[in-house]
BAVEX-664075 format. One line per field, with one value per residue (C-alpha): residue in one letter; x, y, z. Coordinates in steps of 0.1 Angstrom, whole numbers. Layout:
# BAVEX-664075
resn = [a / ...]
X = [X / ...]
Y = [Y / ...]
Z = [Z / ...]
END
This chain:
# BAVEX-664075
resn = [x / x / x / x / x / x / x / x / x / x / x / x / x / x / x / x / x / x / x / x / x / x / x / x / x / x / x / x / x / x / x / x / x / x / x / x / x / x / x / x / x / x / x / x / x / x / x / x / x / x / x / x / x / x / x / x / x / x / x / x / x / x / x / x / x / x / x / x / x / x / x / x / x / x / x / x / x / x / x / x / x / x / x / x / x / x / x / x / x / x / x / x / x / x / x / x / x / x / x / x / x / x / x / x / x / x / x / x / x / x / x / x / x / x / x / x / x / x / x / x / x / x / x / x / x / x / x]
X = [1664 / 1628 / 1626 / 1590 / 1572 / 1546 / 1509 / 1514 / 1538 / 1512 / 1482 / 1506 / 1514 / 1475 / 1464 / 1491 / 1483 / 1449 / 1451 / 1470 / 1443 / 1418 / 1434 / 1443 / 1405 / 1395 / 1422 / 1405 / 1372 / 1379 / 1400 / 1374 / 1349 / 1373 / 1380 / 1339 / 1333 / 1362 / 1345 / 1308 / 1327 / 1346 / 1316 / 1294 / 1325 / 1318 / 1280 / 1277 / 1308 / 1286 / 1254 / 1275 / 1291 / 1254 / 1242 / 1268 / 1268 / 1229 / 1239 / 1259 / 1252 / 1244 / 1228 / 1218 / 1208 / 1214 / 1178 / 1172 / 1190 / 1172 / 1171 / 1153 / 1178 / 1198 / 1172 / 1174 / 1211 / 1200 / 1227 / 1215 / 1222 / 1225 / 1208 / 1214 / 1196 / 1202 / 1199 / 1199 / 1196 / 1201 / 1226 / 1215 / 1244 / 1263 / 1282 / 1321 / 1315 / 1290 / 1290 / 1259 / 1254 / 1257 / 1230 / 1245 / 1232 / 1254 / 1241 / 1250 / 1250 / 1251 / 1254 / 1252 / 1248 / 1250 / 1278 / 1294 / 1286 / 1298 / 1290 / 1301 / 1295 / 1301 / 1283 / 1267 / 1275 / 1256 / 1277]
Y = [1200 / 1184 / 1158 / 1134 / 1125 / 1148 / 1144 / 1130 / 1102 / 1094 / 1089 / 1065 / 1045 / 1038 / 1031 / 1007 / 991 / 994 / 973 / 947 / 940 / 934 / 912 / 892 / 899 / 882 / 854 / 847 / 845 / 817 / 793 / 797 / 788 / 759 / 746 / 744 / 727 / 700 / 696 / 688 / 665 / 645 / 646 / 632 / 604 / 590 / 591 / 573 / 547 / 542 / 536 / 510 / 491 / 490 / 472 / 448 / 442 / 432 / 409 / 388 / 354 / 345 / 380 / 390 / 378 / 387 / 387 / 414 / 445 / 470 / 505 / 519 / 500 / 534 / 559 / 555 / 568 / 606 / 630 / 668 / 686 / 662 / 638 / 606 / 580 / 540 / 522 / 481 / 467 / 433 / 422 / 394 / 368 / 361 / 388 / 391 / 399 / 377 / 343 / 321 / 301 / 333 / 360 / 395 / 429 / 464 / 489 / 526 / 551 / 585 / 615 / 653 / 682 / 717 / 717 / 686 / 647 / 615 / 579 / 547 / 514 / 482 / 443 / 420 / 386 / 352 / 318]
Z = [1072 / 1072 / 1094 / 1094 / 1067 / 1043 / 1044 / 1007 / 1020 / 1049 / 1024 / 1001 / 1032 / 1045 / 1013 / 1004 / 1036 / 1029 / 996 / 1015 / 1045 / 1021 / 1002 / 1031 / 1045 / 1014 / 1014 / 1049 / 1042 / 1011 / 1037 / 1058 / 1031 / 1025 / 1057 / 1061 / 1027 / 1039 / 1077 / 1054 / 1032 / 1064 / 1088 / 1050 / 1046 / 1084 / 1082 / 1045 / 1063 / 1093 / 1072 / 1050 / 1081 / 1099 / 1068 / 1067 / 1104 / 1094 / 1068 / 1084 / 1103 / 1130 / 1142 / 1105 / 1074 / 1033 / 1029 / 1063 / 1043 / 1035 / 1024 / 1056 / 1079 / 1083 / 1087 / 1128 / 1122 / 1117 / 1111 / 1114 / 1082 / 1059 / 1031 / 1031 / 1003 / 1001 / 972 / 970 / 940 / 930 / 906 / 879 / 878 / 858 / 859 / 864 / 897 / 906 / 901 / 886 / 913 / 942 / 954 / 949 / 960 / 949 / 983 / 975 / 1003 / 992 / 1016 / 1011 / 1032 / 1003 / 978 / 996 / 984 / 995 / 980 / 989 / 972 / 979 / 968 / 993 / 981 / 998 / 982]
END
């Protein structure tokens, strides 16, 4: 009786094994991908969030003022890596948001650092 395995049987084995590390190799290498993407969009959501509650922290009495915003007031708050743009503009009321007889500004901050992009809006409103 033969007892082990053939040389045949052997090659079978390392290739099948073979075939199976790589794919997990490459199943690897796309979380990791992933889990950088998701890190450049959470690290984007805080700065564009820290922007936004800076210029609201401006706009509001009694340390502030509506008319002191501005779309330098963030570029002290540098983040390394990424891009971040603020735009005021005002709006002309009426508008269903705005009321005639109110001041309204829509402030966008959008962040990006590669593939990853973060905006957040929100209105300034002085009544």
């Amino acid at each position: 009786m033969n007892r082990g395995f053939s040389l045949l049987e052997l090659i079978m084995a390392i290739v099948v094994v073979s075939i199976g590390a790589v794919a997990i190799g490459a199943a690897f290498a796309a979380m990791s991908r992933s889990l950088a993407l998701n890190e450049d969009l959470q690290r984007a959501s805080q700065v564009a969030q820290e922007c936004a509650e800076h210029i609201l922290a401006r706009a509001r009495p009694p340390r502030g003022h509506y008319s002191a915003v501005a779309s330098t007031d963030c570029d002290a708050m540098a983040a390394a890596g990424f891009n971040r743009v603020v735009n005021i503009t005002a709006i002309i009321p009426p508008t269903p948001l705005c009321d005639a007889t109110w001041s309204c500004k829509r402030v966008q901050v959008s962040v990006s650092k590669g593939t990853a992009a973060v905006e957040v809006n929100f209105m300034l409103v002085q009544y």
